[in-house]
C-alpha positions as CSV (number, residue, x, y, z in Angstrom):
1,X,34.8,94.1,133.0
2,X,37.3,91.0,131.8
3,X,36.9,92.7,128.3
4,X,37.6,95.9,129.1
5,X,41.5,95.3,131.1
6,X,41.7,92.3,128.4
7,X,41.1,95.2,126.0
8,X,43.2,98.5,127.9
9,X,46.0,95.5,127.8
10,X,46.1,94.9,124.1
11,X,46.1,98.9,123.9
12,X,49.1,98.7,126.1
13,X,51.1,96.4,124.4
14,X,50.7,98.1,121.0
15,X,51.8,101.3,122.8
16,X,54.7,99.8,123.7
17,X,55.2,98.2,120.2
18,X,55.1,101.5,118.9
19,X,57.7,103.2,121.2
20,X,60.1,100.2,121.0
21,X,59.6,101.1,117.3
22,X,60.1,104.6,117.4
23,X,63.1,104.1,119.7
24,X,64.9,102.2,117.2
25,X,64.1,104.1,114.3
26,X,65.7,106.8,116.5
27,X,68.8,104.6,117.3
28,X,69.2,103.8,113.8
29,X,69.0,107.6,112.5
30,X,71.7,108.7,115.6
31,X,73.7,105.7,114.1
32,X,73.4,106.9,110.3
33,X,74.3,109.8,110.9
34,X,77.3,109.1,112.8
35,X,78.6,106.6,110.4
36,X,78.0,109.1,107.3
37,X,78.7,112.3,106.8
38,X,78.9,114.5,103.5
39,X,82.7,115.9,105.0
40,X,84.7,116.1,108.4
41,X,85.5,119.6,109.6
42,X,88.6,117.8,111.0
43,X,90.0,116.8,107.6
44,X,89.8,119.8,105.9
45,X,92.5,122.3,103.9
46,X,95.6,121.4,102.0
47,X,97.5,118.1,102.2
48,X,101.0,117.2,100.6
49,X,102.0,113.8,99.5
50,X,105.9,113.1,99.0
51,X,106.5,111.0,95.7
52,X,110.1,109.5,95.9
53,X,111.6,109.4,92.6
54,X,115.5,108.0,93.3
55,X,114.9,105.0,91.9
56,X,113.7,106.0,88.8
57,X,116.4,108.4,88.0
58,X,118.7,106.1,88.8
59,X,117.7,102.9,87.1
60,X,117.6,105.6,83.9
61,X,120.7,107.0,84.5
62,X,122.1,103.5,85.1
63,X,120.7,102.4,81.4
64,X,121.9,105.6,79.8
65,X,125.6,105.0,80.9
66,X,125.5,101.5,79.8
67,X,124.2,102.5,76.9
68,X,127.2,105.0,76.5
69,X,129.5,102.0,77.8
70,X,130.2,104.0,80.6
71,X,128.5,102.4,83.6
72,X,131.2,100.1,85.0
73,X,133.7,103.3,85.5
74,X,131.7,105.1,87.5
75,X,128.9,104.8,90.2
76,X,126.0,107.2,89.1
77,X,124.2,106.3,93.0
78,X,127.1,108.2,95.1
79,X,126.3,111.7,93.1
80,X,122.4,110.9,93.0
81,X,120.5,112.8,95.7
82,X,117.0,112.1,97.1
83,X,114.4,113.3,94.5
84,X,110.9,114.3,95.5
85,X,107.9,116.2,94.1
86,X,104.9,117.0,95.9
87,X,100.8,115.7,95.1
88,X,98.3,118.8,96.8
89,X,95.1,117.3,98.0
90,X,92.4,119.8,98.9
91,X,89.5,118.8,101.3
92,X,87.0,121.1,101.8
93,X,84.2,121.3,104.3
94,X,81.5,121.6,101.8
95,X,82.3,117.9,100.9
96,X,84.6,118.6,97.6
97,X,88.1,117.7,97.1
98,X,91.1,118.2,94.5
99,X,94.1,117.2,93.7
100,X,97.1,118.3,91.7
101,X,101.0,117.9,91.0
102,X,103.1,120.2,91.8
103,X,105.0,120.8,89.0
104,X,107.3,123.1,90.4
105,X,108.7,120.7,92.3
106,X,109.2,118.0,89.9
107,X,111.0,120.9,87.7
108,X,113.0,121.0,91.1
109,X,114.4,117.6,91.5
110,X,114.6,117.3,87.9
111,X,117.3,119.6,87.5
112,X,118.9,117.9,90.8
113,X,119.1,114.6,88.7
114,X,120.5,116.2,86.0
115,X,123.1,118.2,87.8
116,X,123.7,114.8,90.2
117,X,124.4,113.0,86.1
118,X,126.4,116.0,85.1
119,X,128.6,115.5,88.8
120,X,129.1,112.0,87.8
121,X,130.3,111.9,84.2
122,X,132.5,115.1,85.2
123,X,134.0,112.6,87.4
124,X,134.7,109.9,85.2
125,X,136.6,112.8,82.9
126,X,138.6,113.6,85.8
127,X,139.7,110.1,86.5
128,X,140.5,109.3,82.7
129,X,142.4,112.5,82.5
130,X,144.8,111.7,85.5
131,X,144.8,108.0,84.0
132,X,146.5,109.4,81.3
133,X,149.1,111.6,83.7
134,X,147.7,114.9,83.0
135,X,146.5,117.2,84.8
136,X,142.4,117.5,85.3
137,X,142.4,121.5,85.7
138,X,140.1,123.4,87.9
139,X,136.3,122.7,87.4
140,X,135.7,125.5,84.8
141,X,138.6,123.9,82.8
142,X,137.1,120.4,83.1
143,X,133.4,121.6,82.1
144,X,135.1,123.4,79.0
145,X,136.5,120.0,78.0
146,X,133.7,118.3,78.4
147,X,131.5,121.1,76.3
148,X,134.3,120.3,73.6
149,X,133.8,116.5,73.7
150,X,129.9,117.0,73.5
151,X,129.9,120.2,71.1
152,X,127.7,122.3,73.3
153,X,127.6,123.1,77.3
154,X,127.0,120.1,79.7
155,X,123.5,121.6,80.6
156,X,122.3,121.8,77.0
157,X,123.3,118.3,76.1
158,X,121.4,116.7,78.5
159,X,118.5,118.9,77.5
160,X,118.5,117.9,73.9
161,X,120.5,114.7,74.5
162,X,120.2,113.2,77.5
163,X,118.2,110.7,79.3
164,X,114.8,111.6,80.8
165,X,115.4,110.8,84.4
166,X,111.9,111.3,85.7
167,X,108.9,110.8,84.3
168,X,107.1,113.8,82.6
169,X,104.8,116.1,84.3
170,X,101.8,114.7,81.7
171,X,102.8,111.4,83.1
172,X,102.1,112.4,86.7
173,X,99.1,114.4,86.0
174,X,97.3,112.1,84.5
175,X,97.7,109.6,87.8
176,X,97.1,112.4,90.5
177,X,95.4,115.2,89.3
178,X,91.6,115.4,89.6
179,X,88.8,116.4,91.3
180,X,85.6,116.2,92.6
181,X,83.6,115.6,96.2
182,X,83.5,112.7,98.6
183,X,82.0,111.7,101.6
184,X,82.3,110.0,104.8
185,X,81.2,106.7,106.1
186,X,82.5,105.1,109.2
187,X,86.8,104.5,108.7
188,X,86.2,105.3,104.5
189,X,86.2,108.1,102.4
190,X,84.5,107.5,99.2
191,X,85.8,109.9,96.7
192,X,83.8,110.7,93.4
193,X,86.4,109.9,90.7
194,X,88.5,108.1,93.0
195,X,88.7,104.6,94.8
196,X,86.9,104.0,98.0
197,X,89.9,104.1,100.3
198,X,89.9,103.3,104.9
199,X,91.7,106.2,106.4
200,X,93.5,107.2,109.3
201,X,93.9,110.6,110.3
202,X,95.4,113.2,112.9
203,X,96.5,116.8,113.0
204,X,99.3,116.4,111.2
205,X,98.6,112.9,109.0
206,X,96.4,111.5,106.9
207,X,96.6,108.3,105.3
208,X,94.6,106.5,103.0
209,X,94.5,103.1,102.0
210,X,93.4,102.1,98.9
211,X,92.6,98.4,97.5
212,X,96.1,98.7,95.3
213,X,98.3,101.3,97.2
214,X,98.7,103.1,100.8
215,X,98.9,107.0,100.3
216,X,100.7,109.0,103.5
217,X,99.9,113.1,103.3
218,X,101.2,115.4,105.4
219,X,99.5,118.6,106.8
220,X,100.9,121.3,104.5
């Protein structure tokens, strides 16, 4: 009789070894598959990251002038407008992502850096003009002596001539464009052909940190 509880107690406790078990393995799954997942409904469709060029147009601008000993008569940075072009990322819900320049816009504030240039040097011909008591004539006159001085039209000078102001669209490409898929685990995105990078995200924002940079995107 001793045997038989001594024995229904061993049975008992491997039971119970067992379902502790299971429950675990069940605990562990539910905890899995929280922390990874192959995409997030939540982050999917088009995001837009601003790239802030100023500084580099104006640091080349600034050389350029120099260069042309021109940069202590005039002060390229009160013509120069914020420049921006725009990085499309692409998250999709069947776990792939791209990304891509948008070229159009670089072409954009390109021509804004060139035309802010163009503002500043038409300036500095206005000045030196009255300097020498004449008259600086309307702004079509002005741009005519300036095509003189250069032997072709403002615009087409800095076209063939002038300083690159922002880096070219190759240039960009080759740092942002790409694709391929990514998945989720916990606070990190792990991208295939990019860094691992933590995120944060919203409606509106997403931002991803990465080991060497912070990325901010915007909800397009």
């Amino acid at each position: 009789m001793a045997k038989e509880k001594k024995s229904r107690g061993h049975k008992l406790i491997v039971l119970l070894l067992l379902f502790v078990i299971l429950l675990l393995s069940a605990i562990s799954c539910a905890l899995s598959l929280r922390l990874y997942k192959r995409s997030d409904p939540s982050l999917a469709g088009h995001w837009q990251m601003e790239l802030v060029l100023t500084d580099s147009a104006l640091s080349r601008a600034k050389l350029w002038l120099h260069a042309a000993a021109l940069g202590d008569q005039i002060n390229v940075e009160t013509y120069m407008p914020k420049l921006t072009a725009h990085v499309d990322l692409y998250l999709d819900r069947d776990g792939s992502w791209s990304r891509g320049l948008d070229e159009a816009s670089l072409d954009t504030a390109r021509a804004m850096a060139e035309s802010a240039l163009g503002n500043a040097l038409r300036e500095l011909a206005r000045l030196r003009i009255m300097s020498a008591g004449r008259p600086d004539g309307t702004d079509a006159e002005l741009d005519a002596r300036l095509a003189d001085a250069a032997g072709m039209p403002l615009d087409r000078y800095f076209a063939e001539y002038g300083p690159r102001l922002l880096p070219a669209a190759d240039e960009l490409r080759a740092q942002y464009d790409g694709s391929g898929s990514y998945q989720i685990e916990g606070v990190h995105i792990r991208f295939d052909g990019l860094d691992d990078a933590r995120y944060l995200a919203d409606d509106a924002l997403l931002v991803l940190e990465f080991t060497d940079r912070t990325e901010v995107y915007r909800r397009a």
